[in-house]
C-alpha atoms as a printed R data frame, in Angstrom:
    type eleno elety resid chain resno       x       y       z
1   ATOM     1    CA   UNK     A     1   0.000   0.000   0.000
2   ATOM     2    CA   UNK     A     2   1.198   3.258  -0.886
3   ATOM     3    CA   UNK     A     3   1.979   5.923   1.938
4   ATOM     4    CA   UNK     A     4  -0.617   8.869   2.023
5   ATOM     5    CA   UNK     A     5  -0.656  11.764   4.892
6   ATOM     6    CA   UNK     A     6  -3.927  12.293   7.344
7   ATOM     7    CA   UNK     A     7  -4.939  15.563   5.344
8   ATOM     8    CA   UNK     A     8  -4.993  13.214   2.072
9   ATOM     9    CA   UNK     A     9  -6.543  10.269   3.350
10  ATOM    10    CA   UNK     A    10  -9.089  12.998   5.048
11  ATOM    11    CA   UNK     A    11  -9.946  14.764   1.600
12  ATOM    12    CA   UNK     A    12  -9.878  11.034  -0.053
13  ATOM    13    CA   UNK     A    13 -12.196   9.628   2.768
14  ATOM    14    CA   UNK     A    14 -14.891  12.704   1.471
15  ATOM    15    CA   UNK     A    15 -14.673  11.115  -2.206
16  ATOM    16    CA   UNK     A    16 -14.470   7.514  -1.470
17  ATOM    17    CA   UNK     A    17 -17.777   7.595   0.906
18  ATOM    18    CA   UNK     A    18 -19.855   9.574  -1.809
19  ATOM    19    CA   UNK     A    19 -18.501   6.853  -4.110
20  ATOM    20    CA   UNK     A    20 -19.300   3.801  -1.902
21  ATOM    21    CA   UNK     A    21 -22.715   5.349  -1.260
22  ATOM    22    CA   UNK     A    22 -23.890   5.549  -4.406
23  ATOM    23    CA   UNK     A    23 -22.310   2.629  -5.622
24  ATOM    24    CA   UNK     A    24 -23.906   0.966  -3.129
25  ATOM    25    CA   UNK     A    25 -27.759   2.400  -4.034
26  ATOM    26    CA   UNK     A    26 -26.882   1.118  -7.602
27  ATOM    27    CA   UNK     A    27 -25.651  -2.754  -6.662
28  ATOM    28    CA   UNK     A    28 -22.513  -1.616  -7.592
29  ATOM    29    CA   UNK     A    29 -20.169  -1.753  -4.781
30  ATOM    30    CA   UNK     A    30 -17.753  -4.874  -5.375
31  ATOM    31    CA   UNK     A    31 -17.439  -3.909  -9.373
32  ATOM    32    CA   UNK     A    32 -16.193  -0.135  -8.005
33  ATOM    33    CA   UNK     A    33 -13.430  -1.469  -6.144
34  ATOM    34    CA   UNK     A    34 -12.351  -4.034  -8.212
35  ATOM    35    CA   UNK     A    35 -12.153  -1.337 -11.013
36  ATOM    36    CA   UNK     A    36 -10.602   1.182  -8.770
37  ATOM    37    CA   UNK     A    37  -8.186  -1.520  -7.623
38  ATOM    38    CA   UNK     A    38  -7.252  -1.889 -11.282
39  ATOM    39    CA   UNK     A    39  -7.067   1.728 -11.848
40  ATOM    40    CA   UNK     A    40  -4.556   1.873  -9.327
41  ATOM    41    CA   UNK     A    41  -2.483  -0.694 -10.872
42  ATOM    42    CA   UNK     A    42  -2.347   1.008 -13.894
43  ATOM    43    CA   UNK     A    43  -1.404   4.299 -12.151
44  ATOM    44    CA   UNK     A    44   1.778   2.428 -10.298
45  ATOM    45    CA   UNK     A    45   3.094   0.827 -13.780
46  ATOM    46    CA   UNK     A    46   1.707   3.676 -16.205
47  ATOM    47    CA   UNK     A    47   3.692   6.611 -14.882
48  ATOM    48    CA   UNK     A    48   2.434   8.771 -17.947
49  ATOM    49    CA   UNK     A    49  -1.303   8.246 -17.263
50  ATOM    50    CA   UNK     A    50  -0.115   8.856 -13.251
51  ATOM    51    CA   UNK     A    51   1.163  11.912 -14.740
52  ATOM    52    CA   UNK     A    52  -1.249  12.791 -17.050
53  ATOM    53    CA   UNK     A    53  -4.049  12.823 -13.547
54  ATOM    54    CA   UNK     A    54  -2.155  14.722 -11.409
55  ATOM    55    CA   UNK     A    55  -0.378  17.130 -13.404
56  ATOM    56    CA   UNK     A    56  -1.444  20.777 -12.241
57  ATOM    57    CA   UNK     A    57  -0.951  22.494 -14.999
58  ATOM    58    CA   UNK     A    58  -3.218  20.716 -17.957
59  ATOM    59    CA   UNK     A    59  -6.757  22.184 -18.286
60  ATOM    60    CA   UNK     A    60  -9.472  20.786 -16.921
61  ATOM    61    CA   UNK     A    61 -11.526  20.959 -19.724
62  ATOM    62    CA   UNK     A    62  -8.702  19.043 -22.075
63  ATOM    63    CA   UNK     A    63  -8.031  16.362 -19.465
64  ATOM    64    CA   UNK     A    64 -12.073  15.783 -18.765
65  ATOM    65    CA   UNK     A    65 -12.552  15.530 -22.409
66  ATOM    66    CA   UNK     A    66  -9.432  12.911 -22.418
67  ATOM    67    CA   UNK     A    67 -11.497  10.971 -19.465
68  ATOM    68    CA   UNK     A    68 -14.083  10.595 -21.536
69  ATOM    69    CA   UNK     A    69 -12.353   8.832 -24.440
70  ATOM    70    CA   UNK     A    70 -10.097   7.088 -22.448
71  ATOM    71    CA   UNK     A    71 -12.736   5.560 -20.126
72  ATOM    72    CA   UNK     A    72 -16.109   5.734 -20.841
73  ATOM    73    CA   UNK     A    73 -17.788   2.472 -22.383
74  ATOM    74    CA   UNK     A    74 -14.551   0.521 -21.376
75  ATOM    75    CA   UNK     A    75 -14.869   1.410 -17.203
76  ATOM    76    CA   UNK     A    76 -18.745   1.747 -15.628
77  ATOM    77    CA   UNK     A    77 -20.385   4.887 -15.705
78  ATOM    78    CA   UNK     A    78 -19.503   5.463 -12.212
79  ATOM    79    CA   UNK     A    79 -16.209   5.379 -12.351
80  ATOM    80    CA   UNK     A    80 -16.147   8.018 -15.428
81  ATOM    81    CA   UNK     A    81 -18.235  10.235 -13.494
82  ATOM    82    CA   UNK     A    82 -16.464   9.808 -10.378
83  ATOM    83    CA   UNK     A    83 -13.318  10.639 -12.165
84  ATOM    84    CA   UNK     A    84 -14.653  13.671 -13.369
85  ATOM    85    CA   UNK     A    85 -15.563  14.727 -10.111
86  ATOM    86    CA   UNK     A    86 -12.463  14.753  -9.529
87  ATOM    87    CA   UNK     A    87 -11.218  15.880 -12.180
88  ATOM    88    CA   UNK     A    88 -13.167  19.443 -11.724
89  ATOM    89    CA   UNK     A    89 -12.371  19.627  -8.158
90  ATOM    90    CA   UNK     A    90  -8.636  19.628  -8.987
91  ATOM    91    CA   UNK     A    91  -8.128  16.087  -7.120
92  ATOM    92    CA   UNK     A    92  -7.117  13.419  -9.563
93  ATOM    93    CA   UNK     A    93  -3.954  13.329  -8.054
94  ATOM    94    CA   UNK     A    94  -5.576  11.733  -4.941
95  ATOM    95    CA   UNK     A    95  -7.071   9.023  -6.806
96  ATOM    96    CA   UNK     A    96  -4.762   6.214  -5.609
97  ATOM    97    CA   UNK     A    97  -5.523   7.608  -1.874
98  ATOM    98    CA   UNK     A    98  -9.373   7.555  -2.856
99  ATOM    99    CA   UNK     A    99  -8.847   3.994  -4.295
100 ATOM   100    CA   UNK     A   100  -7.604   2.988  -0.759
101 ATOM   101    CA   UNK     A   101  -9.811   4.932   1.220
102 ATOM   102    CA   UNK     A   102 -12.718   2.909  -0.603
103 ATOM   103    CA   UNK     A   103 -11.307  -0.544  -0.335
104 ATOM   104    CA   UNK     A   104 -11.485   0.396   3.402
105 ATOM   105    CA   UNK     A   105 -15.547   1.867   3.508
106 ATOM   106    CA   UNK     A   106 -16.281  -1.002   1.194
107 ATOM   107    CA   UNK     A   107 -14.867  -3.864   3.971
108 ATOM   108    CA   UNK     A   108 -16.024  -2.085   6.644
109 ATOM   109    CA   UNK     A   109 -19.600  -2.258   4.879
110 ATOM   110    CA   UNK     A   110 -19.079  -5.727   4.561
111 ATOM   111    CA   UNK     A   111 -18.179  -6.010   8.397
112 ATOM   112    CA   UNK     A   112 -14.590  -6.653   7.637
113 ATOM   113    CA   UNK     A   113 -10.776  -5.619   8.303
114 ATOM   114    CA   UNK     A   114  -8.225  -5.778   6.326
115 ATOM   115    CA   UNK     A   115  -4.763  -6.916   8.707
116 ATOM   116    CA   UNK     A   116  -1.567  -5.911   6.581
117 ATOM   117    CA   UNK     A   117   1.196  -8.949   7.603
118 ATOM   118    CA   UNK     A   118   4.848  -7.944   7.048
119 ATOM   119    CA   UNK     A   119   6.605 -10.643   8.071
120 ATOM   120    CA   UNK     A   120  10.601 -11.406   7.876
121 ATOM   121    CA   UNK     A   121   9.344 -14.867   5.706
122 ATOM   122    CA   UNK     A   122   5.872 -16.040   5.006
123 ATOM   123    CA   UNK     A   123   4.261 -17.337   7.594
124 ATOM   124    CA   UNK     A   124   2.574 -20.981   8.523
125 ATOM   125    CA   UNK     A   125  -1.173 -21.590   7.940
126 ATOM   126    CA   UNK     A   126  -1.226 -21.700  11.918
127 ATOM   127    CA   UNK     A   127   0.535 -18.457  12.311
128 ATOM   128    CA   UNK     A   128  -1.612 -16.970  10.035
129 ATOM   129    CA   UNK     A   129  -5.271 -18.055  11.682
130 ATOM   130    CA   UNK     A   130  -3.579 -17.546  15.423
131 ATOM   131    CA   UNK     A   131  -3.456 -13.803  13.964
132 ATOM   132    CA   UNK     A   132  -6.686 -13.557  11.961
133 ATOM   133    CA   UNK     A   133  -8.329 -15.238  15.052
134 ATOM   134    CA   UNK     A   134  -6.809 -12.701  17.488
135 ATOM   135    CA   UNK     A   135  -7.823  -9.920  15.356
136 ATOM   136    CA   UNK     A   136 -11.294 -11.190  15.111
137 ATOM   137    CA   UNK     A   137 -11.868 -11.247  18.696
138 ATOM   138    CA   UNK     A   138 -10.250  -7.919  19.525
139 ATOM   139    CA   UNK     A   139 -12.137  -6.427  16.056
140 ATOM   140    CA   UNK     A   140 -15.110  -8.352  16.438
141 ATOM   141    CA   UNK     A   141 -15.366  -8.119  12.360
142 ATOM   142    CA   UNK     A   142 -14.377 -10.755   9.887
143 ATOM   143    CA   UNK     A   143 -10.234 -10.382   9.287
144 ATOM   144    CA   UNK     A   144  -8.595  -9.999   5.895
145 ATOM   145    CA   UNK     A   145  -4.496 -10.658   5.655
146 ATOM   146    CA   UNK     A   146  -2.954  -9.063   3.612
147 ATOM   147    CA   UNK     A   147   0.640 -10.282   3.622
148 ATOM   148    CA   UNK     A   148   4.156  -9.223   2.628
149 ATOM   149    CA   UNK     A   149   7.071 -10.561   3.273
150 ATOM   150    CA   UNK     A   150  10.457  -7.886   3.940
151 ATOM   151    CA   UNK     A   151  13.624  -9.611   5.005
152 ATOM   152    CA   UNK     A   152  15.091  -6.861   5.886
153 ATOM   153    CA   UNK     A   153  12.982  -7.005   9.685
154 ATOM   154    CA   UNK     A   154  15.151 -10.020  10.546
155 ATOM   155    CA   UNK     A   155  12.614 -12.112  12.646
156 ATOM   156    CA   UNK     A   156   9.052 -10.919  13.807
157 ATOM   157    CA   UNK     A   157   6.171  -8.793  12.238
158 ATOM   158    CA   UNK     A   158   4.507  -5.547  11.377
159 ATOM   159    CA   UNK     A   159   0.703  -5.851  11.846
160 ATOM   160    CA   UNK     A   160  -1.203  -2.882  10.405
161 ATOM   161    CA   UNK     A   161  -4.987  -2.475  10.824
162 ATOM   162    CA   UNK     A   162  -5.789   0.529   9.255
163 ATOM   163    CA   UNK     A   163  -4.074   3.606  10.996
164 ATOM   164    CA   UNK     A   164  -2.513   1.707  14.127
165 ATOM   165    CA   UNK     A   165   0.695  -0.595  14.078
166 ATOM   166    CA   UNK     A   166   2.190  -2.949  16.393
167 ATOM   167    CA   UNK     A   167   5.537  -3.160  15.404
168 ATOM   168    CA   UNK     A   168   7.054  -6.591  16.920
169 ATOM   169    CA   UNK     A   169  10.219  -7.226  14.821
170 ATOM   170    CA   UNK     A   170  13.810  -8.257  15.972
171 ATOM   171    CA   UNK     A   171  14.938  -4.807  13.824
172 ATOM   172    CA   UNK     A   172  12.377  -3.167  16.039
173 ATOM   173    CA   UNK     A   173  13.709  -4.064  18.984
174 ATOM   174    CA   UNK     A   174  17.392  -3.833  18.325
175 ATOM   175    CA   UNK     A   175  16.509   0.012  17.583
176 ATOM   176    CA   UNK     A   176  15.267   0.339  21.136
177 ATOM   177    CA   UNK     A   177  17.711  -1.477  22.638
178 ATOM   178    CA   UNK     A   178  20.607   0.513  20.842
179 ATOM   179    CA   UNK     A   179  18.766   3.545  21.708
180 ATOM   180    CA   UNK     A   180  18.409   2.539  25.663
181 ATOM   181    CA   UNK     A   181  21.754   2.028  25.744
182 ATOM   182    CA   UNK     A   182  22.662   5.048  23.874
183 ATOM   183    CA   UNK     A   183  20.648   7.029  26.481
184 ATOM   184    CA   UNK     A   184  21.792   5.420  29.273
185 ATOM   185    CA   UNK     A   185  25.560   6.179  28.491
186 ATOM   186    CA   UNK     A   186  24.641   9.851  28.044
187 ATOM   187    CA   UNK     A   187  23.024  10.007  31.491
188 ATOM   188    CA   UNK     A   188  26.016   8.325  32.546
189 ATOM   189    CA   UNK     A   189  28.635  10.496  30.976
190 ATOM   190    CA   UNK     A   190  26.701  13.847  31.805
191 ATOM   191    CA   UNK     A   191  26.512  12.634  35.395
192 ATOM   192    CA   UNK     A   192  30.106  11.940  35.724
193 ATOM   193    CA   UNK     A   193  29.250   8.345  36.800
194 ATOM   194    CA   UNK     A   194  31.606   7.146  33.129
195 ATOM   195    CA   UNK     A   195  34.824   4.930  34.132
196 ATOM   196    CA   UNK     A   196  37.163   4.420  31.145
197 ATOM   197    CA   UNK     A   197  38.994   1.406  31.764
């Protein structure tokens, strides 16, 4: 998942829940967010259509009438006309945050949560229901992993529901340890308790 700030995922959250609603009245909920996952996809490997949305100084008016024969009859009506929203409010560049922001309102709808796993190496089948069950019971909503696997953490794992992280690695902890004993010696020094040897 892409990084996005509170302000964007704020504006994005406005956009996504008008979306969701109405996609929602029309029995179109699932098809919107599998589309807007795709769109998304195309906007990570297709950095001149990413571009071509969030470039500030195309017109409007140009970049609508682009929309239009770029999209419509190949994406549903919604999504054309939710781009264009956004399009005249100057936001296309938030459209990967809006993407996200909807996958979110469309599990919660559901009654799910989506748990994002990074893990030093993928983990067992029991590993992964001990979590989903724990998250269950603290969420009391249906749990959705979403792994990924980053070497780099040594041992342990990053679990991310939504805005809050528990951050249980063996990089994690070697941080805090380095910086405990970092601080320590400073107290120590600035106290004059230091002995060189």
């Amino acid at each position: 998942m892409a990084s996005f700030d509170d302000k964007m995922l704020a504006v994005a959250r406005v956009y996504s829940d008008a979306m969701l609603q109405l996609a929602t009245q029309r029995g179109e909920a699932e098809s919107l967010e599998a589309e807007l996952r795709e769109l998304s996809h195309l906007l990570e490997t297709d950095t001149a259509l990413e571009s071509f949305l969030s470039d500030p100084l195309l017109d409007d008016k140009r970049r609508g009438e682009s929309l239009e024969r770029i999209f419509r009859g190949k994406a549903s009506d919604l999504l054309v006309d939710s781009l264009q929203v956004l399009n005249r409010k100057r936001r296309l560049g938030l459209l990967p945050a809006v993407a996200e922001t909807y996958r979110e309102a469309a599990s919660d709808y559901r009654g799910e949560v989506d748990v994002h796993l990074t893990s030093a190496v993928s983990l067992s089948e029991e590993q992964r229901a001990r979590v989903k069950k724990a998250v269950e019971k603290k969420m009391g909503r249906r749990a959705r992993l979403i792994e990924k696997v980053d070497p780099s953490l040594i041992g342990g794992m990053i679990v991310r529901i939504r805005d809050r992280k528990a951050d249980a690695t063996v990089v994690s902890r070697l941080r805090s340890l380095s910086e405990a004993l970092l601080s320590r010696g400073s107290r120590e020094i600035h106290s004059g308790q230091y002995v060189e040897n």
